[in-house]
Structures are given as C-alpha cells and as structure tokens.
N, C-alpha and C positions, 0 to 999 in steps of 0.2 A: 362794265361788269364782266368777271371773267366765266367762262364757261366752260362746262368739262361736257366731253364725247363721253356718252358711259351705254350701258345696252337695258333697255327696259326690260326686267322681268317677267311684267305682262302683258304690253306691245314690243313685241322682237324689230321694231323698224328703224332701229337708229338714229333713233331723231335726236338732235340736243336741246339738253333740258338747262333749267336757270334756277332759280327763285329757289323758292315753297317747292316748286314740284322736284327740283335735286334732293332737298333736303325729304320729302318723304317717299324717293326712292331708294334712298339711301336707308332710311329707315324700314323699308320694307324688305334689304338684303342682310339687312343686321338680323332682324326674326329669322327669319329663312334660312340661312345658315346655321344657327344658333340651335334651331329646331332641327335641323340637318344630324347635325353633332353629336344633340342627345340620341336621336335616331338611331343615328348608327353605332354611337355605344351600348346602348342597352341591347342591339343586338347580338353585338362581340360577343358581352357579355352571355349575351343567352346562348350563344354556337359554344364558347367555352365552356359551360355549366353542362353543357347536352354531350362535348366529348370527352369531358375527364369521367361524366356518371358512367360512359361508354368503354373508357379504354378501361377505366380502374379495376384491375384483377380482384376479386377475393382475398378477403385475408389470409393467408396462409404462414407457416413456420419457415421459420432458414430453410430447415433441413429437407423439408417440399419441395423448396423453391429450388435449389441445388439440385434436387432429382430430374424438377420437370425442365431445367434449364442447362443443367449442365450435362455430365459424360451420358450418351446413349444406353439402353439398355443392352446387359451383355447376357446371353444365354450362355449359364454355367453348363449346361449339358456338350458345349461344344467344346468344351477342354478335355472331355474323357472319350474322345471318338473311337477310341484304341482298348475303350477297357481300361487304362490306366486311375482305377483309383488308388487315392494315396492311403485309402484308409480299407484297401481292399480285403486284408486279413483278420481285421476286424469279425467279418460276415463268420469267417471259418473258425472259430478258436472254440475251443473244448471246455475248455478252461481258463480260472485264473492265472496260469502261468502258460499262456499264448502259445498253448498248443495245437497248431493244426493237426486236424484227425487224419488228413491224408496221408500222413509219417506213420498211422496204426499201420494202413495198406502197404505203405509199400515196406516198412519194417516186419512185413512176412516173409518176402526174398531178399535182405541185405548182401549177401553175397552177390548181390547186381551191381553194388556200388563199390565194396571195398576194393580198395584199390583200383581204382576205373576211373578215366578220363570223362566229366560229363560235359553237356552243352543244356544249359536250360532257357525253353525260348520263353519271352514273354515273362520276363522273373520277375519285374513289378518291384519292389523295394527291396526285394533281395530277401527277406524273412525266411522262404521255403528252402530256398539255395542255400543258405547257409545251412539252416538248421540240417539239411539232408548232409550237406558236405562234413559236418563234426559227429553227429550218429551214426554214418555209415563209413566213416575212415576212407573215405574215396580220396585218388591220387591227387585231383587235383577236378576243379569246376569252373565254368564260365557263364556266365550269365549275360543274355543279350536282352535287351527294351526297347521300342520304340521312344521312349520318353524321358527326353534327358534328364531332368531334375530327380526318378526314383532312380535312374543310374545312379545319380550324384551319391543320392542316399546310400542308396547298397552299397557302392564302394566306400563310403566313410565308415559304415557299420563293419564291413571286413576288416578295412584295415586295425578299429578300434580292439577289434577282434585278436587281431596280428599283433596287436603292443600289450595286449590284457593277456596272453597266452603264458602260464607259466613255462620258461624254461627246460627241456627234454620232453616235454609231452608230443610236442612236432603238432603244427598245423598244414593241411591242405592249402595248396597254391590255389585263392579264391580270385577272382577277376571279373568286373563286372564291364560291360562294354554298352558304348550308343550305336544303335543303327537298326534299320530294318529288316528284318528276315527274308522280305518278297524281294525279289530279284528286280532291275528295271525290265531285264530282258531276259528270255531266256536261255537265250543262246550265252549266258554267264555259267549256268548250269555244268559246259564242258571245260570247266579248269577248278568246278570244284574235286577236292578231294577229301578221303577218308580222315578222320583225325581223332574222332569221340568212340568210345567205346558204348555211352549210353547216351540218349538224347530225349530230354523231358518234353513236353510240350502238354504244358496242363491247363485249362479251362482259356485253350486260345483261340480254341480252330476258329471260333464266333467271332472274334472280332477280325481274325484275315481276313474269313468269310464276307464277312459286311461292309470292307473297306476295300477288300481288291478283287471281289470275288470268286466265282469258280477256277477262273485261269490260274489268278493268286494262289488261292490254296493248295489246289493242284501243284502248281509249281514250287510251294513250302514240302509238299510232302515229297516230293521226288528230291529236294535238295536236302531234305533229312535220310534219305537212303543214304545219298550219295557220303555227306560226312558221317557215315557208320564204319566203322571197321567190319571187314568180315564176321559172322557173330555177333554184331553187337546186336542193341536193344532200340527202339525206340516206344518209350514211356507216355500214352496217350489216352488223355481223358477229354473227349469231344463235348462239346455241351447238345444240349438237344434242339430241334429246329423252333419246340413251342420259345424260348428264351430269345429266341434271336425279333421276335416278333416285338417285345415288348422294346427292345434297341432302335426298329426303326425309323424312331422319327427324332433321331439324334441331332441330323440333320439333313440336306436334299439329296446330299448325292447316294447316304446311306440307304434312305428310301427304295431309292431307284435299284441301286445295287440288290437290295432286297427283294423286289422285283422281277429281276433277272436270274436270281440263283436257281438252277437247275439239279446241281449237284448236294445232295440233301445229305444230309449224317448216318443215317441208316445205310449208307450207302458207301460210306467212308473205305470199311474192311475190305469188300470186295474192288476197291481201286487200289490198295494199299497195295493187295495180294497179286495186281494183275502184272502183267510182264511190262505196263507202262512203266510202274514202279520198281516191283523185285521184291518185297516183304514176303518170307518163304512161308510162315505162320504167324498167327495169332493165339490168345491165351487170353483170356480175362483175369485178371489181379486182384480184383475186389473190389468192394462199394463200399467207400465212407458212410460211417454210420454216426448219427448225435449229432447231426446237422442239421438244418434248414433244409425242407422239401426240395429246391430249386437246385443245391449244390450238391444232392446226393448220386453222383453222374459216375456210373463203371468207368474203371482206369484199365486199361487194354496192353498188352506189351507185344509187340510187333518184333519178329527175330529175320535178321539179315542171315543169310544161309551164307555157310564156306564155301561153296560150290560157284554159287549163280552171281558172279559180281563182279559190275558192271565200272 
C-alpha cells in the first residue's frame, strides 16, 4: 500500500499516515481551509465597506467640486495694488453724461491749459485726460499708467477720438504711454529735463505712497519739478492719510510700507516748497463738490518760479 509524507494539523511530528487516518486528515484540511476562505472574505469584505463609508466625500455639484478641486483661490484685491480700477470714474460722475465734477474745478482757470503741453500721471483709462485735453484746447497731452491694459484702453479711446474728429476742427496731440513714474534710482533724476508746461497728478500720491513709499514719493515729486518748464504748474490733489488706511491690507508688503510711512500729507506743501524740491508757491484751486464724502479732496496748483531753476 502506498503512502504519502503529509504534515498533521494537530500533531506537527511528521509521522506517515495510511488507511482511515489519511483519509480523515485530509478531511480535516478540506474544513479548515474552506472555513479559512470564508474568513477571510467576509473580512475583505468588511475592511472594504469601512473604507469607501470613509473615503466617500459628500454629495456635492460640478461646480463645488471644480472650486474645492481645481484653480486656487485668487484675491481680486491683488490686481488693483496701484489704484488701478477699471471702473474708477464711475465713483466720480455727476451725471448722466459722465461728467467728472473735477473739470467744474479746474474749468475756473482754463487759461492753465490752452495751449499747454500737459503730463498726466496716474490717468487710469484715460476718461480725465481726454475730456481735459478737448475742453481746455491744450497743445498737446500725455498720459502715463502703471497698468498696461487701461493704457490700452486710453489709447484706443484717443485714437477713436482722432477718426470721429470732424475735419478743421483740429484735435490735441493725445498719447497715452506704459510705465512707472518712480524712478529705479535716483541718481536718473540728473538727465531728466524740462518738457510739460503743466503736470496733473490727481488722486495718486496714495498709492506711490503705499507702494514705494516716502523715498518713492518724494522722489515723484522732485521729478515733477524737474519736467516743469520754468512757470509752469504742477496740478495736485493728494488724498488724505485716513484713506490710505482702509488700502492696507491689499496686500503684505503694502502693509508694511504702511507702517513705515513717516512722510504724512499734511505735510506734502511744505516739502513741495522746500529747496529739496524748488516749488516757489502754492494756491488752492478748489473742492469738488456733488460727490461722495471720500473723493471731496482740495486740488493745490504748485508754481515753478523763472528764477530758481534747477
């Protein structure tokens, strides 16, 4: 009779088995196994059941799942670091027919502009710039931005401007340009020159202020002497320092900046006027009136003297 080596279950010793007693160890590894199997599936089973209740998110819509899953969140506050909003003249209009009230003001001295070379910083879509440049018959005006896209704009409105123009009426050489006003350095300061007869600079000083600070500013308003012609004007309505407060948390570094500002607005004229600068007087022009609390800020006109020029 033949015999098989097999390993006992429940004697480990090796012994070889025959008969009867093969056949019911054999039979006692069929159970065993068999009982194994179900074992271990109905486990599976239950680990699986315990980690889909676990992983499965909440019901939610596409358009949720898109937010929590896909592009980051973007703070829109961080596209207008400069003040540039697109819809800025909105705040300012008088009327249905999108009249800024600050063309009342300065339409009490037009003889500032006719015929005058201007520079306007911070023109923002261009709206003011123009509207000054065809009411007041000025020679010719330039508009500088930090922010390419309301350049784009302003120039496409000019030019629109330049093909809508009836023939012999003559329009002002209009030009809007990209770039920043603050200097990298200031030792660029000594090649600028004269070229504007007047030089706007309306509800800006706040955001030089909050972006490049005191040195910044500082060094805007000495490079607004410098491209004055003898005589000329520079056109200045500062905002006040409570406004700048509501700005700082645009973002970190504005903060900080804010922090550090020493050079306050009240304090503006008498640097204007000092021999760092050269501004021989000052004059107050008037207060927009029919506005919003916030934007009713005196517009200042600072005069470059014949004499003292540098």
């Amino acid at each position: 009779m033949n015999s098989y080596f097999t390993m006992d279950l429940e004697n480990n010793n090796n012994t070889p088995l025959t008969g009867k007693e093969l056949e019911k160890c054999a039979e006692k590894r069929k159970y065993v196994i068999t009982d194994e199997k179900q074992g271990e599936t109905k486990r599976l089973k239950k680990e699986e059941s315990n980690v889909e209740a676990t992983n499965r998110p909440p019901a939610q819509s596409p358009k949720k799942r898109i937010e929590l899953n896909g592009k980051p969140k973007h703070n829109k506050d961080l596209n207008f670091t400069y003040g540039n909003y697109k819809h800025y003249y909105g705040k300012r209009i008088l009327d249905k027919d999108f009249h800024d009230i600050r063309l009342d003001v300065l339409g009490t001295q037009p003889d500032l502009f006719r015929d005058k070379q201007l520079l306007d910083i911070g023109c923002n879509s261009g709206y003011l710039s123009i509207q000054i440049a065809k009411k007041f018959n000025v020679k010719s005006l330039v508009g500088v931005d930090i922010d390419r896209g309301l350049v784009k704009d302003a120039q496409s409105t000019a030019s629109h401007l330049k093909r809508t123009t009836i023939p012999g009426q003559g329009t002002p050489h209009i030009q809007f340009v990209h770039g920043n006003y603050v200097l990298e350095d200031d030792i660029l300061l000594e090649i600028e020159r004269s070229q504007f007869d007047v030089i706007l600079c309306l509800s800006v000083t706040k955001w030089i202020h909050l972006n490049f600070c005191d040195s910044g500013l500082k060094q805007a308003f000495r490079r607004m002497y410098l491209q004055l012609r003898p005589g000329g004007k520079l056109i200045l309505e500062p905002q006040s320092f409570e406004g700048y407060k509501r700005r700082k948390k645009l973002s970190e570094k504005i903060r900080d900046n804010y922090n550090g500002i020493k050079f306050r607005p009240e304090q503006f004229t008498e640097y204007l006027l000092s021999p760092e600068v050269g501004f021989a007087k000052m004059e107050l022009m008037g207060t927009p009136e029919h506005c919003e609390v916030g934007f009713k800020r005196p517009i200042q006109i600072f005069t470059k003297s014949y004499e003292n020029m540098k």
